[in-house]
C-alpha positions, 0 to 999 in steps of 0.5 A: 309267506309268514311261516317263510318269515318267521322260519328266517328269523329262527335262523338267525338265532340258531345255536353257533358252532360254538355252543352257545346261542345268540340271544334276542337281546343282543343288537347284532343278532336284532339286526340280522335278523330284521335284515333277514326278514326285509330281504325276504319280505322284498322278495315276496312284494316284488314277486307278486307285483310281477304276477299281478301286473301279469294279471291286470294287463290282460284285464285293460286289453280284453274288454277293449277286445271283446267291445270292439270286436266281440267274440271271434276276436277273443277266440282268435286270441285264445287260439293264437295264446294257447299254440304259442304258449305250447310252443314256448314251453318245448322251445324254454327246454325246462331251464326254468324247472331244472336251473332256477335253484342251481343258478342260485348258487352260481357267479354272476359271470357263470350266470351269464355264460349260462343264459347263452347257452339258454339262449342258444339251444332255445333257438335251436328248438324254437325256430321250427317249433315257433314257426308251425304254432304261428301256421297252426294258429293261421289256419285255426282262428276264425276267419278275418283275424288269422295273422293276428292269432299268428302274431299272438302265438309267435309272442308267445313262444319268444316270450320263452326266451327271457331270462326271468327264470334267472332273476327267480332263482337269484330272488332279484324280482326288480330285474324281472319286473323292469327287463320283462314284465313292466314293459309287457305291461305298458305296451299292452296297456297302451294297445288297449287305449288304441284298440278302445279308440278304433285301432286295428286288433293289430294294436294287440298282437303287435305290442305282445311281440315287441314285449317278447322280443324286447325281453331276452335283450334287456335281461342279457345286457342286465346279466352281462352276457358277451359274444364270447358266451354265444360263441364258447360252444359248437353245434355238437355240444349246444345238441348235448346240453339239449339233450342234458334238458331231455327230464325238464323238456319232456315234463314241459311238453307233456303238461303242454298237452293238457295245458296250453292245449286245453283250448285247442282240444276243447274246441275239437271236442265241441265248438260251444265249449271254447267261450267258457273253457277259454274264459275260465282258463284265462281267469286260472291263469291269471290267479296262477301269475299271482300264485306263482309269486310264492313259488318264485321266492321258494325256488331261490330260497331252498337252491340257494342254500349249498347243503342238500339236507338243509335245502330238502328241509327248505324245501318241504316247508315250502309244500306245505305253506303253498299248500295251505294257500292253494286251499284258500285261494280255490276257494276265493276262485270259486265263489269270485270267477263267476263275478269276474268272468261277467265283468272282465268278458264284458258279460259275453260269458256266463260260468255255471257254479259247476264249472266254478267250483270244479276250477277252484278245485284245480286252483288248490291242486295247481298251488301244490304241486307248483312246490311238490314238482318244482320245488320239493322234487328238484331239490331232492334230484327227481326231475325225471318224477316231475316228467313221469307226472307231467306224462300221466297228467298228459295222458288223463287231460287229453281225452279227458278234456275232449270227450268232457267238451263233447258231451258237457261242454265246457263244463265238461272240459274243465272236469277233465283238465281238473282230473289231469291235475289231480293225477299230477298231484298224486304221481308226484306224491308218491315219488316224494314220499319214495325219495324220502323214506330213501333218504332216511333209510340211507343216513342221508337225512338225518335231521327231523322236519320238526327241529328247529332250524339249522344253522345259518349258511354262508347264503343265508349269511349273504342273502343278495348273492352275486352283484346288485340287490333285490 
């Protein structure tokens, strides 16, 4: 975040077309440049008050689960999140990966015609796919508490219908935190407090559905979005667009397989390793909502900027400072989840140091290639390389997930979810360092990575784009 600040600020003191450069001294360079510097700064405060009350919600709600109803209900939970976040990541068609960075250059009337469309192909695919997770987590979760794992994964796969990949790419996180998130936030605080005074697990899982719900009609009003959006294409193109998302879709449900499976495979590969995979995995997930922030306000800083060199170059930066905070944030994880685990699952689990330091392992990995795929790779127009190491990621964290379980545990499973994630990192290295070495033997990309920055674009000159502010 503060090589993105500072690489902000160097902007605003590029040279001008005209050869001369703009002092420090002078009051108008000063003022753009700490303007600069607020907009962004804003941009990463929000961003990471989206995640952490993503994170802490989960915190109020799981203790009163787990001392109320003890395990079985945190597994039903488990199950129902892991099927319907499966199915909200085939139903979200890859318009988070594929149209963050280009919303980002869009009109406020084209974003919202474009959030139609979102909406409706999404519909297409997520009645169908919705409704066998829901029957799948039904028929899964222990006995007594299957309608409640049926809720669970019915919210998560509307939850897929929001428009905060829209707010991402136009770096307006206030808009997705009050439309998404706050809300979600509330309603989960408030089933915690019921749940902690005798109320059903219904508490729960009916809050996560009315969030869900409640989310793509908040961002639709906000975003302004007409009949005539929802009506401006017929079933035969609404079928195109879906097949135009074919790249995002198959990287989403390729890393579906190995992600928000890992839960389901865990437990056919042995029962006794759901509690500690499930366990940790929540935890990953809950610092990759904090981590995730910094990718947020990558993705609408490098898609904002209407030169393809220049957003290449915004691009890689953004590898390297997501990078360096994976590496740090590994660490933290793997020292801390141990602790965590006790406090959060009110001591019903206990996580090996193996099995720590393994997932603080995979933390750093996830970081980076939150930028080399979503980030790195789509500004350089390489969405199907994204797809091609979501499907080697798949084809190593299946079996690698299911035989670690069967014959380590849990350990063994977060072993074959970090192997899945280090193939990831790889495939999509290697297509980066391809697609590069292609740019500068064709003239393409000229400009070295350790030049000064390039001078100040028309977004950069109006960093709030479109209507409202950050």
């Amino acid at each position: 975040m503060i090589n993105l600040a500072a690489n902000v600020l160097m902007v605003s003191i590029a040279p001008t077309p005209s050869g001369n450069a703009m002092t420090s001294s002078s009051p108008r360079s000063r003022a753009a440049a700490l303007s600069r510097f607020r907009f962004f700064a804003g941009a990463v405060l929000g961003y990471l008050a989206v995640p952490i009350l993503n994170a802490v919600s989960p915190l109020l709600a799981l203790p009163s689960i787990t001392a109320s109803y003890g395990g079985p209900a945190w597994e039903a939970i488990a199950v129902g999140q892991s099927l319907g976040g499966t199915a909200g990541v085939i139903v979200e068609l890859g318009w988070g990966l594929s149209g963050s960075q280009r919303v980002a250059r869009m009109s406020g009337r084209s974003r919202a015609r474009t959030f139609g469309i979102s909406l409706l192909t999404k519909g297409i695919v997520g009645v169908p796919v919705i409704g066998l997770a829901s029957v799948v987590a039904f028929v899964m979760a222990p006995e007594g508490y299957g309608l409640e794992s049926a809720t669970v994964a019915a919210a998560a796969g509307i939850a897929m219908f929001s428009a905060g990949w829209i707010f991402i790419g136009i770096l307006k996180p206030r808009l997705f935190l009050f439309t998404e998130v706050l809300p979600r936030a509330l309603l989960i605080s408030g089933a915690a407090v019921a749940i902690h005074f005798g109320a059903a697990l219904w508490a729960y899982s009916g809050a996560l559905l009315l969030a869900a719900v409640g989310a793509p009609v908040a961002g639709a009003v906000v975003l302004g979005l007409r009949w005539c959006d929802l009506t401006a294409l017929g079933p035969r193109r609404l079928l195109r667009v879906i097949g135009y998302q074919g790249a995002a879709l198959s990287t989403n449900v390729f890393s579906s397989v190995y992600i928000s499976l890992g839960t389901t495979v865990a437990t056919l590969g042995s029962a006794n390793a759901t509690l500690l995979f499930a366990s940790v995995d929540r935890l990953q997930r809950m610092l990759q909502q904090v981590l995730r922030s910094q990718n947020f306000v990558f993705k609408g800083w490098v898609g904002r900027e209407v030169d393809p060199s220049v957003r290449i170059q915004r691009a890689v930066r953004a590898t390297m400072v997501s990078t360096l905070i994976g590496v740090v944030s590994g660490i933290l994880f793997a020292v801390c989840s141990p602790w965590a685990a006790d406090v959060i699952f009110s001591g019903t689990v206990t996580v090996p140091p193996l099995a720590a330091a393994i997932s603080g392992l995979s933390i750093a990995i996830i970081c980076t290639t939150m930028s080399t795929g979503a980030v790195l790779l789509v500004a350089l127009g390489r969405v199907g390389a994204v797809a091609r190491s979501a499907a080697t990621g798949a084809v190593i964290g299946l079996p690698g997930i299911f035989f670690g379980a069967m014959f380590l545990g849990g350990t063994g499973a977060l072993a074959g979810q970090l192997l899945a994630e280090a193939s990831v990192l790889v495939v999509q290295v290697v297509a980066v360092r391809r697609r590069l070495r292609e740019n500068r033997e064709s003239g393409r990309w000229q400009t070295s990575l350790v030049q000064g920055p390039p001078t100040v674009s028309s977004a950069d000159r109006h960093p709030g784009g479109g209507s409202g502010t950050v």
